[in-house]
C-alpha positions as CSV (number, residue, x, y, z in Angstrom):
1,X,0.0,0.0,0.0
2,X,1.2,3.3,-0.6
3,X,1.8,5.4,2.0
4,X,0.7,9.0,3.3
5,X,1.6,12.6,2.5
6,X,0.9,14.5,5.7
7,X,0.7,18.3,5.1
8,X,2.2,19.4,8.5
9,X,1.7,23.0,9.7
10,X,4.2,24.9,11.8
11,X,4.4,27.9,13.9
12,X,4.7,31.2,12.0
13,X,6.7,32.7,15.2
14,X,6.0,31.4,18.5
15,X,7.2,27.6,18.9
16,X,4.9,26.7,21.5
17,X,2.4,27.4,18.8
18,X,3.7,23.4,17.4
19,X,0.9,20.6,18.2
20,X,1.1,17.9,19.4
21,X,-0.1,15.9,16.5
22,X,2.3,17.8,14.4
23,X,5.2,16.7,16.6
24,X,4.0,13.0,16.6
25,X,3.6,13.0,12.6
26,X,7.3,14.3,12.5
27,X,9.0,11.7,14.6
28,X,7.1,9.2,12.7
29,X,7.2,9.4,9.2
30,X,10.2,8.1,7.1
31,X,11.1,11.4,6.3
32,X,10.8,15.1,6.5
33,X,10.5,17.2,2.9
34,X,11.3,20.6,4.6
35,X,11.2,23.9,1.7
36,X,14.5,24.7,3.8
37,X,16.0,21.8,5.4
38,X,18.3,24.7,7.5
39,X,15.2,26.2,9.0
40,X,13.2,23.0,9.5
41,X,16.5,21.3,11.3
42,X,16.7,24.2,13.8
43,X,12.7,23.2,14.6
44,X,13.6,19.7,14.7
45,X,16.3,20.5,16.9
46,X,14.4,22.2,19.2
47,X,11.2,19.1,19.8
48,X,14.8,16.6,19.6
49,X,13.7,15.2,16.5
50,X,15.9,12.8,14.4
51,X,13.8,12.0,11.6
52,X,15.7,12.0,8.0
53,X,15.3,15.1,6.0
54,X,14.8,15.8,2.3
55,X,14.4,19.3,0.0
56,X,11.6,20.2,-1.9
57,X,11.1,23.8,-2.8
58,X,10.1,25.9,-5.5
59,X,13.0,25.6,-7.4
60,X,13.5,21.7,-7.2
61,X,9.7,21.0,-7.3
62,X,10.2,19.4,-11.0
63,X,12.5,17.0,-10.5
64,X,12.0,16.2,-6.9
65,X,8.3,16.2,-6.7
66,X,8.2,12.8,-8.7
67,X,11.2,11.0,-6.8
68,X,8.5,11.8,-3.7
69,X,5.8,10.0,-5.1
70,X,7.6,7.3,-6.0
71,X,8.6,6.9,-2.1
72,X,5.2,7.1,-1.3
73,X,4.0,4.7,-3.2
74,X,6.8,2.1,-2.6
75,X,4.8,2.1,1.0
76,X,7.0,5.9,2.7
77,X,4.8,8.1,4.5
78,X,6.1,11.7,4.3
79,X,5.2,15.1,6.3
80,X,5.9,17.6,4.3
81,X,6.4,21.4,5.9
82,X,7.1,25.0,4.9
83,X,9.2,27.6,6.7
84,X,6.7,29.0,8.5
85,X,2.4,28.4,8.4
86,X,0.8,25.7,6.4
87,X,2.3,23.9,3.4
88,X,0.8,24.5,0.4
89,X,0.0,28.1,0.4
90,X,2.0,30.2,-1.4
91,X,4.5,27.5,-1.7
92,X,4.7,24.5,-4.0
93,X,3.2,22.3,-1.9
94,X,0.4,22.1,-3.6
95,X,1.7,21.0,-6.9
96,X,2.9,18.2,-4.7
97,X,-0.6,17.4,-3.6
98,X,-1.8,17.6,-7.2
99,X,0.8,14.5,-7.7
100,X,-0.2,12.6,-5.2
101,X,-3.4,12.8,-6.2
102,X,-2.9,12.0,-9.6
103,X,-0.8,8.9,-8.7
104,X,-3.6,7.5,-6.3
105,X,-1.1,8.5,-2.6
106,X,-3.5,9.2,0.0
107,X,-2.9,13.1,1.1
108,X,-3.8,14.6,4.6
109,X,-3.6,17.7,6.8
110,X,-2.6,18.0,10.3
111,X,-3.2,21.9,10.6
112,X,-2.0,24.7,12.9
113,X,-1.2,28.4,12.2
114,X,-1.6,30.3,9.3
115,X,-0.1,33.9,8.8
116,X,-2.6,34.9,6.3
117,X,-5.4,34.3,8.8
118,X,-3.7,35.0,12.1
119,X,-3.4,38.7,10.6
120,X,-7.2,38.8,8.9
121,X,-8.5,38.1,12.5
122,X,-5.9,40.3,14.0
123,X,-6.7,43.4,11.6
124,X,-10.2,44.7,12.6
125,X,-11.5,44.1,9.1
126,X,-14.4,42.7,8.0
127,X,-13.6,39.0,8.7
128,X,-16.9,37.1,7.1
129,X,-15.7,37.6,3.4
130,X,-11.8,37.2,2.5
131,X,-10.1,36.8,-0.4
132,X,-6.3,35.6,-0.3
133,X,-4.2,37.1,-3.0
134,X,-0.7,35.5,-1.4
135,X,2.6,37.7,-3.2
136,X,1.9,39.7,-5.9
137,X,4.1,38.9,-9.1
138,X,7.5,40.9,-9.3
139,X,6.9,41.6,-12.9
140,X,5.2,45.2,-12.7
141,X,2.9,44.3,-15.5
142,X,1.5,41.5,-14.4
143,X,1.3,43.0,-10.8
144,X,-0.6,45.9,-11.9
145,X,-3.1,43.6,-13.9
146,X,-3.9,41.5,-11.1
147,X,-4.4,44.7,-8.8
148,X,-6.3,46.3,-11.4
149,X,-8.9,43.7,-11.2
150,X,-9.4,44.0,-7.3
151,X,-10.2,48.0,-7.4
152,X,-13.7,46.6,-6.6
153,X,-13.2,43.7,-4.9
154,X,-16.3,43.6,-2.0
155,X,-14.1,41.3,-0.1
156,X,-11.0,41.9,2.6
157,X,-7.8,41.3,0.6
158,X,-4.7,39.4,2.2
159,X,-1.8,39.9,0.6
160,X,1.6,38.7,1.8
161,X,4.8,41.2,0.7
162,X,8.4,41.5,1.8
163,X,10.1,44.8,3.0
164,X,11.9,45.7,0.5
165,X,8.9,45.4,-2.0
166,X,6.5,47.0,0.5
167,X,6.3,50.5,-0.1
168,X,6.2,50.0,-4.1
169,X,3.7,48.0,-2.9
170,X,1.9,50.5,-1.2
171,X,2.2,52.8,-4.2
172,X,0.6,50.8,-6.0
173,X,-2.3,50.3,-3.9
174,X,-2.5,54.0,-3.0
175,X,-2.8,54.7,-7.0
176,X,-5.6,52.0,-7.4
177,X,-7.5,51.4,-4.7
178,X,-7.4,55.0,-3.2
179,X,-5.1,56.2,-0.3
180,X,-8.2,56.6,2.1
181,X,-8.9,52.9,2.0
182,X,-8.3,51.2,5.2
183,X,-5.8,49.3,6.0
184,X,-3.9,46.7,8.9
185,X,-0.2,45.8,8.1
186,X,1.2,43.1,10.6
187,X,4.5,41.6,11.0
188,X,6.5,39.3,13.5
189,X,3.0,37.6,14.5
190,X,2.9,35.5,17.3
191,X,6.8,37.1,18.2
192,X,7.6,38.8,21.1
193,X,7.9,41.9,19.0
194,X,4.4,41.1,16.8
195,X,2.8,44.7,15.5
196,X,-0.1,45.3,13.7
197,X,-0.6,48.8,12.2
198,X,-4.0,50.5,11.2
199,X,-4.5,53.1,8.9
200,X,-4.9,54.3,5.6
201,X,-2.8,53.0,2.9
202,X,-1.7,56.8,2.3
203,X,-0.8,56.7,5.9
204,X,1.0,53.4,5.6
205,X,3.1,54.6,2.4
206,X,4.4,57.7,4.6
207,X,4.8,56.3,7.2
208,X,7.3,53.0,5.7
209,X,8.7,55.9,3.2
210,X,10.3,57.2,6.4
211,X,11.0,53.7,8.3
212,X,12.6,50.8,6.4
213,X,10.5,48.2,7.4
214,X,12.0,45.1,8.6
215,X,10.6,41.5,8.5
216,X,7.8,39.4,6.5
217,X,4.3,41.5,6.1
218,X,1.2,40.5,6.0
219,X,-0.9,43.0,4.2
220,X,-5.0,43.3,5.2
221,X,-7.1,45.9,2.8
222,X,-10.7,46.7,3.4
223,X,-12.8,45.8,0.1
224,X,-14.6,48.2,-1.8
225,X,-17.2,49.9,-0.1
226,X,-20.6,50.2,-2.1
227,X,-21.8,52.8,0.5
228,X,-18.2,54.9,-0.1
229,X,-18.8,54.8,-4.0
230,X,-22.3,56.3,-3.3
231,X,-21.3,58.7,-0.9
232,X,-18.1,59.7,-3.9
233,X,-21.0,59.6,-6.3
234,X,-23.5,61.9,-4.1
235,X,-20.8,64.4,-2.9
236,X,-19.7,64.6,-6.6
237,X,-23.2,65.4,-8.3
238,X,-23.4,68.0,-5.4
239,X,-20.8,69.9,-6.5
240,X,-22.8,70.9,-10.1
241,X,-26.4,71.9,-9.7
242,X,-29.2,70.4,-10.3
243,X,-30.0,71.6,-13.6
244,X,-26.5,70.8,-14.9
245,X,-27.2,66.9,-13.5
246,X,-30.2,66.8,-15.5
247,X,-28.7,68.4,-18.7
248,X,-26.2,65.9,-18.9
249,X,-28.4,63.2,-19.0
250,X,-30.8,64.6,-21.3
251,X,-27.5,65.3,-23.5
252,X,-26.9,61.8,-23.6
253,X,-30.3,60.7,-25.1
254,X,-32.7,60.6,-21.9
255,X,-36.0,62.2,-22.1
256,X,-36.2,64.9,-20.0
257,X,-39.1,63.0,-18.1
258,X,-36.3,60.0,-17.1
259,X,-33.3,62.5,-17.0
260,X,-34.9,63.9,-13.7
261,X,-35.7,61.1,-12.2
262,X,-32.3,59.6,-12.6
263,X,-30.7,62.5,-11.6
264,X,-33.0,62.1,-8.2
265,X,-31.8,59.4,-7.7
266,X,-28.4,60.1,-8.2
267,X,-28.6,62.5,-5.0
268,X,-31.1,60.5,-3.2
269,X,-33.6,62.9,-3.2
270,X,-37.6,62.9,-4.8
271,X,-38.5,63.5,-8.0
272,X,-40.5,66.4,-7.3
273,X,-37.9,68.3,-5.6
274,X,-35.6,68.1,-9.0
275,X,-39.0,69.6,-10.7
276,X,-39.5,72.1,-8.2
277,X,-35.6,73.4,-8.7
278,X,-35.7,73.6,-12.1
279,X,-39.2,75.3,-12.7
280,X,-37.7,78.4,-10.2
């Protein structure tokens, strides 16, 4: 019988954050496929564990992901881990998965801490809807394409960044989703030293423009607010009067009938109040 991939999670900071399940898995499986066999071997050091490790990281993920399956199905079981959080996100883990799959290995999860959602819950943000965008692409094309198509994304965004990408980062974000947009940046979670900052994204950018900023982020954003846009919308078809509003509308085609009854509802007011300002 083949044997089992186990997708072990481990702690993002604090080591007592480690379960117990995790520690059993990892002392015994036949082997440990760390994404850096340096950083798991100080963790395994620490819990005294000997258990054989192995590499599998992005760059190796080609040739080595298929020499893994073949241990697991000669009858191996496996625990694979990341640096940090939970294999398989934002990491090739889960192309690993996808081979196990394919080749019939039996794959299972024995969970713990996640950066992405220790800082959602952390942030103050809306926490019901989340979307997880991980890091953005270096390319600047391709980055700007993919923020482009969250300008009106409802949802909290997660985004993961390192410091000396963050404040072009920032930029970014301050150009296309606005600088008043809210914002929570954390780093060092669950460290002795663990900060979460709240504020703008224009704040943000001034205030990492003048502090390098040191360690892993974990970027939060508040979604798009419907309510903002109409609010944007209302204060901007304040500033031209009413007659102008309904102008417009009727320059476009509209009737003048349907031009003041959009434009009422453009500033959330009745009909009749449009046809009582523009019969003065």
């Amino acid at each position: 019988m083949a044997g089992t991939l186990y997708l072990c999670a481990t702690p993002i900071g604090n080591l007592e954050d480690m379960t117990l399940r995790v520690l059993k898995l990892m002392e015994s499986v036949d082997v440990i496929a760390a994404e850096d066999t340096r950083n798991t071997l100080k963790l395994l050091n620490h819990f005294a564990i000997k258990t054989p490790m192995t590499s599998y990281h992005e760059h190796n993920k080609a040739t080595k992901g298929p020499v893994l399956v073949e241990r697991l199905l000669a009858g191996e079981s496996i625990a694979l881990v990341t640096d940090a959080g939970m294999p398989g996100i934002s990491d090739p883990g889960a192309d690993l998965v996808r081979l196990c799959y394919a080749a019939g290995v039996p794959v299972t999860v024995a969970p713990g801490a996640s950066a992405a959602v220790v800082a959602l819950v952390l942030s103050g943000m809306d926490t019901r809807r989340f979307v997880f965008e991980g890091f953005l692409p270096a390319e600047k094309k391709e980055r700007r394409t993919i923020l482009q198509t969250l300008e009106k994304e409802h949802r909290t965004i997660i985004f993961y960044e390192a410091p000396h990408r963050l404040a072009d980062t920032l930029e970014e974000l301050a150009e296309l989703l606005g600088e008043e947009r809210q914002m929570a940046i954390a780093r060092e979670l669950t460290k002795k030293f663990e900060e979460v900052r709240r504020d703008t994204i224009g704040g943000h950018l001034a205030y990492f423009r003048e502090t390098p900023p040191k360690g892993e982020f974990v970027l939060v954003c508040q979604g798009f607010s419907l309510e903002a846009q109409r609010q944007a919308e209302m204060e901007s078809w304040e500033s031209i009067s009413m007659e102008a509003h309904v102008e417009r509308y009727v320059a476009q085609g509209m009737s003048e009938k349907d031009a003041m009854k959009q434009a009422a509802k453009d500033r959330g007011i009745s009909k009749r109040e449009i046809y009582q300002a523009l019969k003065k």
